[in-house]
C-alpha positions in Angstrom: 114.1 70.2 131.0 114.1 71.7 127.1 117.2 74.0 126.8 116.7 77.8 125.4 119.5 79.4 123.4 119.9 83.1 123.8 122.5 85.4 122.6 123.3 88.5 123.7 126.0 91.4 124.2 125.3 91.8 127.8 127.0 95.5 127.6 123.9 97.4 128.2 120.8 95.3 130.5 117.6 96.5 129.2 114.0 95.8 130.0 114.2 94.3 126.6 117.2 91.6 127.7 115.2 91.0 130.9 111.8 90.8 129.0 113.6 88.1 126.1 115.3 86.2 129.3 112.3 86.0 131.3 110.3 84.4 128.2 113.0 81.8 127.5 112.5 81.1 131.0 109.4 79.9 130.6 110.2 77.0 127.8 113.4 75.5 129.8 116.3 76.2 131.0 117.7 79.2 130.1 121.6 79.1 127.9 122.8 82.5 126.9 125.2 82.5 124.2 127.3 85.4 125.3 129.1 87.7 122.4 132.7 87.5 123.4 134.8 91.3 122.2 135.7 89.4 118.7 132.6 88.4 118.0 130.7 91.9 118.6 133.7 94.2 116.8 133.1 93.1 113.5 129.5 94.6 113.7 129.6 96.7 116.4 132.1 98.9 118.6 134.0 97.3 121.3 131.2 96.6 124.4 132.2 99.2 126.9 132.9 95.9 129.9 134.7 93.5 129.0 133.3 89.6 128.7 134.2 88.9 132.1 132.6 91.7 133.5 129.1 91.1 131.2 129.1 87.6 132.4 129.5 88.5 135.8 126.7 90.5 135.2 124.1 87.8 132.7 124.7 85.3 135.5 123.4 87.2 138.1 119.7 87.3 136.2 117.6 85.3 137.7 116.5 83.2 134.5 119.8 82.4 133.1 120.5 78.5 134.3 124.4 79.0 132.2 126.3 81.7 130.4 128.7 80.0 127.9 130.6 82.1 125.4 129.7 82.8 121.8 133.1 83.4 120.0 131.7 84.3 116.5 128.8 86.7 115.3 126.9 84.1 113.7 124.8 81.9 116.3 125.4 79.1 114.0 128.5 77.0 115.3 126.6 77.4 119.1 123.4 76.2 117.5 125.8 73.2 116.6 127.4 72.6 119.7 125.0 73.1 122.0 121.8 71.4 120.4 119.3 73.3 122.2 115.7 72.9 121.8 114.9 76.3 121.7 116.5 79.6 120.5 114.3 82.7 121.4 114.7 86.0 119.4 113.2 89.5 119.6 111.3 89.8 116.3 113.4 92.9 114.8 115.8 91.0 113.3 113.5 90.3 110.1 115.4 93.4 108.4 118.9 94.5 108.8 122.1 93.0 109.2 120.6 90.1 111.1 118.1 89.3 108.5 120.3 86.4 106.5 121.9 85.1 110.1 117.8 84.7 110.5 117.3 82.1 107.5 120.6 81.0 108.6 118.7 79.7 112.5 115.6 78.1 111.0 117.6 76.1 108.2 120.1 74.9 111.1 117.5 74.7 114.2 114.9 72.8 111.5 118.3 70.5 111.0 118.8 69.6 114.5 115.2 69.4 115.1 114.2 72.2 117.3 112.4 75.8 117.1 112.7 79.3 116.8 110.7 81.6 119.0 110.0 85.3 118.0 108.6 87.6 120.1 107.5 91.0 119.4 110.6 93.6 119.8 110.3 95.5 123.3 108.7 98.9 122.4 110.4 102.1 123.3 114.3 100.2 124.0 116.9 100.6 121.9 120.1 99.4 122.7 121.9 101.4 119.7 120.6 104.5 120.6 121.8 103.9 124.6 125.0 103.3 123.3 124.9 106.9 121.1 124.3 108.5 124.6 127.0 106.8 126.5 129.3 108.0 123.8 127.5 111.6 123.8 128.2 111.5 127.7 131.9 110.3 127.0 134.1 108.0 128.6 136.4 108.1 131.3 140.7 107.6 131.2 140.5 104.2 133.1 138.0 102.8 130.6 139.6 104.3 127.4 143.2 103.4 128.3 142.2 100.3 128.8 140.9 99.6 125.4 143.7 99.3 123.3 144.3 95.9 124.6 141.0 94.8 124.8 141.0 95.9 120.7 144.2 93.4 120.4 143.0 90.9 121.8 139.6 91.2 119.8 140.4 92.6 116.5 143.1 91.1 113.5 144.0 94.2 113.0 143.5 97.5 114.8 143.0 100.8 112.6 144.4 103.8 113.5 143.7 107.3 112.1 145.4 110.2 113.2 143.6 113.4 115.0 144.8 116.9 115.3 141.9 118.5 117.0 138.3 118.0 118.1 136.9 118.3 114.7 138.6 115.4 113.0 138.7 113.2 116.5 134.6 113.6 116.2 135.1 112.4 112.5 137.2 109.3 113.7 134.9 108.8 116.1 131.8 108.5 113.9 132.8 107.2 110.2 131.5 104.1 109.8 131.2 101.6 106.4 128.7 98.8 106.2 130.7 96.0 104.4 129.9 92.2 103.5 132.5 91.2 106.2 130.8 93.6 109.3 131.1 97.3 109.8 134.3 98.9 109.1 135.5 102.0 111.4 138.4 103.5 113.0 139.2 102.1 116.1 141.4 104.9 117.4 143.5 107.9 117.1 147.0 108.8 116.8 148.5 112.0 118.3 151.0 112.8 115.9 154.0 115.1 116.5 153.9 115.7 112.7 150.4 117.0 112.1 150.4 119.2 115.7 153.3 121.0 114.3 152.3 121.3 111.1 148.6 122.7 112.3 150.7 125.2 114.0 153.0 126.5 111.1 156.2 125.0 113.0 158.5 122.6 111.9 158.2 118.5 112.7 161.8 118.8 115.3 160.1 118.5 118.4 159.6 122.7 118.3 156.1 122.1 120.2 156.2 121.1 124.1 154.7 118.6 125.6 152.6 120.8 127.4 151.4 122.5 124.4 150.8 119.1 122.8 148.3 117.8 125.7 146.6 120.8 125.9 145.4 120.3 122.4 145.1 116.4 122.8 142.4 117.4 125.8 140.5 118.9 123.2 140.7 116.1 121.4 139.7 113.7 124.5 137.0 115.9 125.4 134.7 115.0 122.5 135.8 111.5 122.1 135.6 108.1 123.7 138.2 106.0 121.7 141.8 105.0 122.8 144.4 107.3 121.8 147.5 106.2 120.7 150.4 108.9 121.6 153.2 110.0 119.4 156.3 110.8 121.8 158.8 111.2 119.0 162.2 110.9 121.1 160.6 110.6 124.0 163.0 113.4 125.2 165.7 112.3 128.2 165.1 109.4 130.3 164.8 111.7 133.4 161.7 114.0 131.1 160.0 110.9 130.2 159.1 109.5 133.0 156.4 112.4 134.1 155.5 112.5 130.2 154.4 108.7 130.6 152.8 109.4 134.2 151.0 112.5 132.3 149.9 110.5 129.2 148.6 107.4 132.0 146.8 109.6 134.0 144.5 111.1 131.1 143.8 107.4 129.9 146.5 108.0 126.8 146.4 104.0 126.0 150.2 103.4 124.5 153.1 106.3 123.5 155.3 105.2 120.9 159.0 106.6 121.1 161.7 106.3 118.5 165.3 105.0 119.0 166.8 108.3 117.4 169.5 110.9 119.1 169.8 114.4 118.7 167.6 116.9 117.0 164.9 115.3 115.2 164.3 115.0 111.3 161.2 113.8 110.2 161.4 109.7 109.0 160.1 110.2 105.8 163.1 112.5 105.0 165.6 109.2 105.4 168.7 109.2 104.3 168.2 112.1 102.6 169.3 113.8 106.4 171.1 112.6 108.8 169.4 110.4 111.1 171.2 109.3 114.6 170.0 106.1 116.2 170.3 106.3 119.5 172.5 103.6 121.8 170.7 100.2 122.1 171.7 100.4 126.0 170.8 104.1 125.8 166.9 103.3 124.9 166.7 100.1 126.7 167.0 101.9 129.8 164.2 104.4 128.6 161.9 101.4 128.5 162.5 100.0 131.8 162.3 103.0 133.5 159.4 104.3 132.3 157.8 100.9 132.6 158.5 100.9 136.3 157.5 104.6 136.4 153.9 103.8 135.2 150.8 103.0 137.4 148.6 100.8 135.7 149.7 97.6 133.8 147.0 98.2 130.8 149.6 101.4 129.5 151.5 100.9 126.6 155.0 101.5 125.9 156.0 100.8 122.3 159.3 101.5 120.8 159.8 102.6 117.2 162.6 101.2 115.4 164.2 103.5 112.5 166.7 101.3 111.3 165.6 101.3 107.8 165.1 104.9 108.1 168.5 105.4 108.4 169.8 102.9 105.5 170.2 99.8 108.2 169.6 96.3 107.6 166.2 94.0 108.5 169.0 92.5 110.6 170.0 95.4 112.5 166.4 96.2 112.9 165.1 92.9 114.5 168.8 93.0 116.8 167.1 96.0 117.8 164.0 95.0 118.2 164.8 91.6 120.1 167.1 93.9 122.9 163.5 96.3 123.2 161.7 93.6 124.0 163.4 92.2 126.2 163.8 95.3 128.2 160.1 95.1 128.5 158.3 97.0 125.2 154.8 96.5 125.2 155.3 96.4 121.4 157.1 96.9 118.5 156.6 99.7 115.4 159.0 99.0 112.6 159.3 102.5 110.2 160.5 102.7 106.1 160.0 105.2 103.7 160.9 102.4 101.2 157.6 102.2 98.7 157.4 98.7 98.1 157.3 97.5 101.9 159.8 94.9 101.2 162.4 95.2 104.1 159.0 96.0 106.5 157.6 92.4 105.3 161.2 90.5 106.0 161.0 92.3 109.5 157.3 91.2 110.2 157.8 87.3 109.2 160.9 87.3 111.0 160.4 89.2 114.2 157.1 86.8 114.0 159.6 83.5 114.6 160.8 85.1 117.6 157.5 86.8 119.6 154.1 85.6 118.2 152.1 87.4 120.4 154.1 90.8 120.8 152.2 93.9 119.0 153.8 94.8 116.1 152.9 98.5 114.5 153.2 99.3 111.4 152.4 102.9 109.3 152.0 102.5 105.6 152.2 105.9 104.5 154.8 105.5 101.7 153.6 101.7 101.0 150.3 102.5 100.8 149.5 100.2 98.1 149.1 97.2 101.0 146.1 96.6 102.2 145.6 96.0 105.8 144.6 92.2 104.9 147.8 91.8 103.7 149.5 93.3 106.1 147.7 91.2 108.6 149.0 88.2 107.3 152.9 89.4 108.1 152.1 89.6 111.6 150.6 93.4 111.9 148.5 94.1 114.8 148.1 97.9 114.1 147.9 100.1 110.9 148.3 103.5 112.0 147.1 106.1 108.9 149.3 108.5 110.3 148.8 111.9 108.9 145.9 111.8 107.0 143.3 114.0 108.4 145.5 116.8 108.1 147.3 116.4 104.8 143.6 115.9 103.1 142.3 118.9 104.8 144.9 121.5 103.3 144.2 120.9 99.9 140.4 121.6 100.6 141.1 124.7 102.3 143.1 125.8 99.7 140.3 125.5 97.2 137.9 127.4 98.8 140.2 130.2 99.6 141.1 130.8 95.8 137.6 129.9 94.7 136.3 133.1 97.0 139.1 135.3 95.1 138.3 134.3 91.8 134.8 135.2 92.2 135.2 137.5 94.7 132.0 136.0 96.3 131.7 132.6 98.7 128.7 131.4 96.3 130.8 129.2 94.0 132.3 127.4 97.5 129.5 126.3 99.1 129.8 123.1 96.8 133.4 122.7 98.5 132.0 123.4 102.2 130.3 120.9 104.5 126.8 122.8 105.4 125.9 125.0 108.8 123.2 122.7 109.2 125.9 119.3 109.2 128.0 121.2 111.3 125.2 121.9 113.8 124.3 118.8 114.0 127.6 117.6 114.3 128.9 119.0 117.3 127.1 117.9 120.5 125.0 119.8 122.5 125.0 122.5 119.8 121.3 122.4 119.8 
């Protein structure tokens, strides 16, 4: 028999995905060419199941004769391998970012000697728009801790932006940039100690509890679906930590990142300008392993933050560091500097790199922030957390519109400043 090339998500079964499957049928056998995580996050979010799960699912169909994966966004190196005779398409990929991958199938399938079907789009389904209501019904904690490693796996580089309430976590959640190399968005959110202190008027030294800290991050979780990355600081004593992990876990926090740092806590970016105690290496190895056997699940994330530089140490008495964390079973690795030129964070990444390929390593460019994430890539990052932004860009604007309303004594002159009622209506769900 002929052979039919589909491909296909999987995440969301349609009528239109039976309809397309069903004709393909009916000129051969049916091979679907199914988007593996990397190949749908460069154009798309992360598919809420994972490939195993969608294929479980595609093979079930009763038309599909063989699911085989398609690694890249582009049908193109399938076409190659496979040779089919065939590749069916709905007919709505004449426009948009499918349009070139179009001229792209009929140059390659005219090359290998086969067709391209079309067939009118499936009226009334939209696949985008059921994926806009799954995220306006939200997500659950198993599914969103989860996917932080899924992103990982999927993703060069994982970006980061920090949230301090619902507000900016429905910003995260939204932005999007249509690029030549696929859509650019945030991929999560950080919960950092910094900014919830500093939206409260107190001081970045721990001064706000942990229980005060979740309560706002529920706000946060409430309105969102992505993973959450958690900023533990110190992660307190080892006896405290424990039910802080087992609290993070069970609201589907994805990773907390604690610091190797003693005593009453300065904020990094102060380095040597304070005094900054590292803590015992045996000290925070025990932290690890114990709250890696205290967790539940194997998805959660423990990463420990290395301040070494912070405190005017070596790259080699960060990576001695580092090598002793991992080994007492870190999920990952965040190396800190307040150093501008990101020189001593490069010597880390290339050479902690030598010694675990695969380990994630975390890195926060605030005061290097002339490094693109590209470039950062190629040391060995896995995740760019931007780690206070949100916050630090909304002071400024606040302060504007207050003096603009007592210069003119009116709020006229600050609309132009202000996003509108109507945005912010349409903004928050289930306003209307």
């Amino acid at each position: 028999m002929k052979t039919v090339y589909v491909g296909i998500t999987g995440d969301l079964v349609h009528p239109g995905i039976v309809n397309i499957i069903h004709q393909a049928s009916l000129h051969g056998e049916v091979l679907v060419g199914l988007l593996t995580d990397t190949a749908v996050v460069r154009y798309k979010r992360l598919p809420y199941l994972n490939y195993e799960q969608r294929r479980q699912v595609i093979e079930s169909l009763r038309d599909v004769s063989r699911v085989v994966p398609q690694e890249e966004w582009s049908y193109i190196p399938n076409l190659r391998r496979y040779r089919p005779d065939f590749i069916i398409h709905g007919d709505d990929w004449k426009t948009g970012i499918l349009a070139k991958e179009r001229e792209n199938v009929y140059r390659v399938m005219e090359e290998l000697g086969g067709s391209v079907i079309e067939i009118p789009y499936t009226p009334g389904i939209n696949a985008t728009a059921f994926a806009g209501s799954l995220t306006s019904i939200g997500t659950t904690p198993d599914i969103r801790l989860k996917t932080l490693r899924r992103l990982i796996d999927a993703k060069p580089v994982v970006r980061i932006m920090e949230a301090h309430s619902g507000l900016s976590g429905l910003i995260i959640e939204h932005m999007e940039i249509p690029k030549e190399d696929g859509i650019h968005r945030f991929d999560g959110m950080w919960s950092s100690s910094l900014t919830d202190s500093a939206s409260k008027g107190k001081p970045d030294i721990e001064a706000v509890d942990i229980t005060t800290r979740l309560q706002d991050l529920t706000q946060i979780l409430e309105c969102t679906t992505k993973p959450v990355i958690y900023d533990g600081d110190t992660g307190g004593i080892t006896e405290h930590f424990i039910f802080t992990l087992r609290t993070l876990e069970r609201n589907g926090i994805s990773a907390v990142i604690i610091e190797d740092k003693t005593g009453l806590k300065k904020n990094s970016l102060l380095g040597t300008d304070v005094e900054q105690h590292l803590a015992p290496v045996e000290e925070f190895c025990e932290k690890i392993q114990r709250g890696k056997k205290a967790q539940v699940t194997g998805d959660f994330m423990i990463i420990a933050r290395l301040e070494s530089l912070i405190a005017g140490k070596t790259v080699d008495h960060a990576l001695e560091r580092a090598l002793a964390y991992v080994e007492a079973g870190a999920d990952g690795i965040m190396i800190h500097s307040n150093e501008k030129t990101g020189g001593g964070i490069e010597e880390f990444c290339r050479r902690f790199r030598r010694q675990y390929a695969k380990i994630p390593l975390v890195l926060v460019p605030t005061t290097y922030n002339h490094l693109t994430e590209s470039e950062l890539a190629r040391w060995g990052a896995n995740i760019v957390i931007y780690a206070n932004h949100m916050l630090r860009s909304s002071y400024p604007a606040m302060v504007q519109a207050a003096r603009t309303i007592l210069e003119h004594e009116r709020s006229l002159e600050a609309d132009k400043l202000c996003m509108s009622i109507k945005d912010i209506l349409e903004l928050i769900p289930g306003t209307r």
